[in-house]
Structures are given as structure tokens and as C-alpha cells.
C-alpha positions as YAML, in Angstrom:
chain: A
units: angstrom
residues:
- id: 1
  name: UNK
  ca: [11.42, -2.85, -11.49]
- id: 2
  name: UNK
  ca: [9.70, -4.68, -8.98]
- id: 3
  name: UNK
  ca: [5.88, -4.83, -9.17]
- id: 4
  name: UNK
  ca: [3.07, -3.18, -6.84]
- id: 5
  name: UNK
  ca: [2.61, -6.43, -4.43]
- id: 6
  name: UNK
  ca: [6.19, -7.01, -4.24]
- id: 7
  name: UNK
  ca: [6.99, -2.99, -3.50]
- id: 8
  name: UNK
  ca: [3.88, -3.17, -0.64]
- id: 9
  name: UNK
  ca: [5.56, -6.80, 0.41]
- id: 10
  name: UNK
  ca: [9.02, -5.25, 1.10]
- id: 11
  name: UNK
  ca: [7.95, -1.86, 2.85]
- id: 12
  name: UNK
  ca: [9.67, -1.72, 6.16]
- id: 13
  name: UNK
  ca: [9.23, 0.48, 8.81]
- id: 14
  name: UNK
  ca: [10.14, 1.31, 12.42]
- id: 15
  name: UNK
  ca: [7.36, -0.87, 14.66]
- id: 16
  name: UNK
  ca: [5.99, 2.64, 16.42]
- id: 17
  name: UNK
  ca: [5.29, 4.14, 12.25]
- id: 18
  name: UNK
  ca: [3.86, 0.60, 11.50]
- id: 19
  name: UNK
  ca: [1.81, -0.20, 14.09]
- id: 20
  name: UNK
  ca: [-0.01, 3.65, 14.69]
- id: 21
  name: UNK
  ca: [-0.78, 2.89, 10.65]
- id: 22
  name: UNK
  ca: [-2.33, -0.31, 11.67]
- id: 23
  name: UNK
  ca: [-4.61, 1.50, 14.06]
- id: 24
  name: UNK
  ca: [-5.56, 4.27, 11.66]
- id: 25
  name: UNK
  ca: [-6.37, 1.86, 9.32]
- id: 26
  name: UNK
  ca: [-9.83, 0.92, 10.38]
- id: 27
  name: UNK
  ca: [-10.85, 4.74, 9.80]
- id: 28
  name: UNK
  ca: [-9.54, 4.84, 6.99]
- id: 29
  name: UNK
  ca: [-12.11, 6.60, 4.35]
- id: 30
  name: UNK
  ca: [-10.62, 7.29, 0.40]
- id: 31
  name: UNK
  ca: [-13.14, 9.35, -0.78]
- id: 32
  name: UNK
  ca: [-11.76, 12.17, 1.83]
- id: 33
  name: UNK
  ca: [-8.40, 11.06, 3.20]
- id: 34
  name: UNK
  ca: [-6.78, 10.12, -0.37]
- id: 35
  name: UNK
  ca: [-7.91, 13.02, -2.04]
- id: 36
  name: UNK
  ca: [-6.29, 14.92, 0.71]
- id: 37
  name: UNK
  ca: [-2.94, 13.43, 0.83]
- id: 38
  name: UNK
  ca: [-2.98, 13.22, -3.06]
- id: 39
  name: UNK
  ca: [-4.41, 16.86, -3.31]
- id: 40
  name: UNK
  ca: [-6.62, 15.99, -6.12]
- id: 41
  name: UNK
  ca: [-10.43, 15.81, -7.20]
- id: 42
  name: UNK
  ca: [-10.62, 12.75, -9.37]
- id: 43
  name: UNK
  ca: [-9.61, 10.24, -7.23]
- id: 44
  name: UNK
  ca: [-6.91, 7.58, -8.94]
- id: 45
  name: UNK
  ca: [-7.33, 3.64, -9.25]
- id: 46
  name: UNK
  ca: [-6.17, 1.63, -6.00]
- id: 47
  name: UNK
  ca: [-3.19, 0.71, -8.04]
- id: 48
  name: UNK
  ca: [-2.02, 4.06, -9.35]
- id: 49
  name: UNK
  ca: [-3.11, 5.69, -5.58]
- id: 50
  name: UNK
  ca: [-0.99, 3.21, -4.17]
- id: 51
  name: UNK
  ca: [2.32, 3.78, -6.56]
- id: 52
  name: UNK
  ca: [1.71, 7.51, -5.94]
- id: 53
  name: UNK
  ca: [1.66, 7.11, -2.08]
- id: 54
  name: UNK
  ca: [4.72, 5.03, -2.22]
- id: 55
  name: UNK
  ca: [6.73, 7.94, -3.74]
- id: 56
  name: UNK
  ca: [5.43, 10.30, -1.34]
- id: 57
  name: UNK
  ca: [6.41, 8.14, 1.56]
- id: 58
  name: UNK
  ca: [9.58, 7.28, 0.47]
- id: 59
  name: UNK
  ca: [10.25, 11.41, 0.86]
- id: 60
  name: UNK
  ca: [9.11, 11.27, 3.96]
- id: 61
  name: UNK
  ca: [11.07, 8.11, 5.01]
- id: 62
  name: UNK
  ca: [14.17, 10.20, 3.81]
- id: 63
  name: UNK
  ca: [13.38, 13.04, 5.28]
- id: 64
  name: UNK
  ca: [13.00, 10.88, 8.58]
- id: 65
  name: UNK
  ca: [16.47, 8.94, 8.10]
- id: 66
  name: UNK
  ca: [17.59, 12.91, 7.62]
- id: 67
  name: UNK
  ca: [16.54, 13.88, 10.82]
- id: 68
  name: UNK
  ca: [15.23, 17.44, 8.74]
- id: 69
  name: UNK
  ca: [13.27, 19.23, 10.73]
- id: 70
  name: UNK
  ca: [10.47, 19.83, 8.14]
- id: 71
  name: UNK
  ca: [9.79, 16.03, 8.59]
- id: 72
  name: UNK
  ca: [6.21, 15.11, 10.49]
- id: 73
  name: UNK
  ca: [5.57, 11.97, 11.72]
- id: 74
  name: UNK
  ca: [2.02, 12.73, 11.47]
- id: 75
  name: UNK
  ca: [1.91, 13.02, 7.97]
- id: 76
  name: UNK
  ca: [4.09, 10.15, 7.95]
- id: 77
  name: UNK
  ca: [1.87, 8.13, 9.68]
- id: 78
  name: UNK
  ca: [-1.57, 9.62, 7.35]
- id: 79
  name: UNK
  ca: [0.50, 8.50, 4.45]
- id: 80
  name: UNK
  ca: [1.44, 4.49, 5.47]
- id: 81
  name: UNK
  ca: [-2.42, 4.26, 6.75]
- id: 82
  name: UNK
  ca: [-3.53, 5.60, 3.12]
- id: 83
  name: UNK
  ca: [-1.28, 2.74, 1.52]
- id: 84
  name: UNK
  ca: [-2.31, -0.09, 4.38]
- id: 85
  name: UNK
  ca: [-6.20, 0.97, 2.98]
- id: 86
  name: UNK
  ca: [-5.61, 1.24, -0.55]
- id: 87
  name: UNK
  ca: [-4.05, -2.00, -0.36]
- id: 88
  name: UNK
  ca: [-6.58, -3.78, 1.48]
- id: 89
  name: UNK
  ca: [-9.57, -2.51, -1.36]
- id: 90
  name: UNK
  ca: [-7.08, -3.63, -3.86]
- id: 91
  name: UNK
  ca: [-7.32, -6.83, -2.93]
- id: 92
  name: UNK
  ca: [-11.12, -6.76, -2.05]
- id: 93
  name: UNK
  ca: [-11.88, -5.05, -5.70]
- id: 94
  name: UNK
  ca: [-9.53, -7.96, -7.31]
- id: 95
  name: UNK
  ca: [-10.99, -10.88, -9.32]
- id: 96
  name: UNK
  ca: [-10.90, -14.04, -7.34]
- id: 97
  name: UNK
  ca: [-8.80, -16.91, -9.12]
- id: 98
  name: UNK
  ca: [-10.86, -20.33, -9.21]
...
């Protein structure tokens, strides 16, 4: 099983999905965007926010690669901006090797 940083390393997406999640990014606020994508009160630790995005985008990637018609490239794009943030206070909240 390959671990969190290697899984965020090794996500690939089209360029138009990754770069509109690089935009959102900057706006990105946990406290009201995770707990609505994650549909929860107690929000989760970066890392376990971040595993649970991951599953929900890799639904929506399939649904995408489907071509279903329930699939939203809004929500798509919500969801990849969610995991660009998480990922960047992950590594501002880690300890700092000396």
C-alpha cells in the first residue's frame, strides 16, 4: 500500500481539472469547505481528510473516465482543491527535520 505522500505524488489529472484546482487553492478555507465535502462536524486530521478525499475523488475520476452523466466537474474540481489545501497545511503543521 503506498503511503499518503507517495498517493498525493502520483495523482494525475487532465491539465484543465489540475490547473482550475490550482486556482481554487488560494481560497481554500477547511473549517467550511472540508466539512462540506466531508459532510461532517468534527473536522478530521490533515492526514485522515486527505485519505478520505482521495477515495472520494477517485469516484469521481471514474465516474469521469465513465462519461456518467451524474458526474460534475464542479465537484470534481471542489474535491482536488480540498486535497491541494489539505496537503499544503500538512506540510506546514509537520515537524521540521534538523
Amino acid at each position: 500500500m503506498l503511503d499518503l505522500h507517495t498517493r498525493l505524488a502520483t495523482l494525475k489529472r487532465p491539465p484543465l481539472l489540475a490547473r482550475a484546482a490550482r486556482f481554487g487553492v488560494d481560497d481554500y478555507r477547511r473549517a467550511v469547505h472540508l466539512r462540506r465535502i466531508l459532510q461532517c462536524e468534527a473536522l478530521p486530521r490533515h492526514g485522515n481528510a486527505i485519505m478520505q478525499l482521495m477515495d472520494i475523488e477517485a469516484e469521481l475520476d471514474a465516474l469521469r473516465k465513465d462519461g456518467a452523466a451524474s458526474y460534475r466537474p464542479g465537484r470534481h474540481v471542489e474535491v482536488l482543491i480540498a486535497i491541494l489545501g489539505e496537503a499544503h497545511l500538512l506540510r506546514a503543521t509537520a515537524p521540521q527535520a534538523v
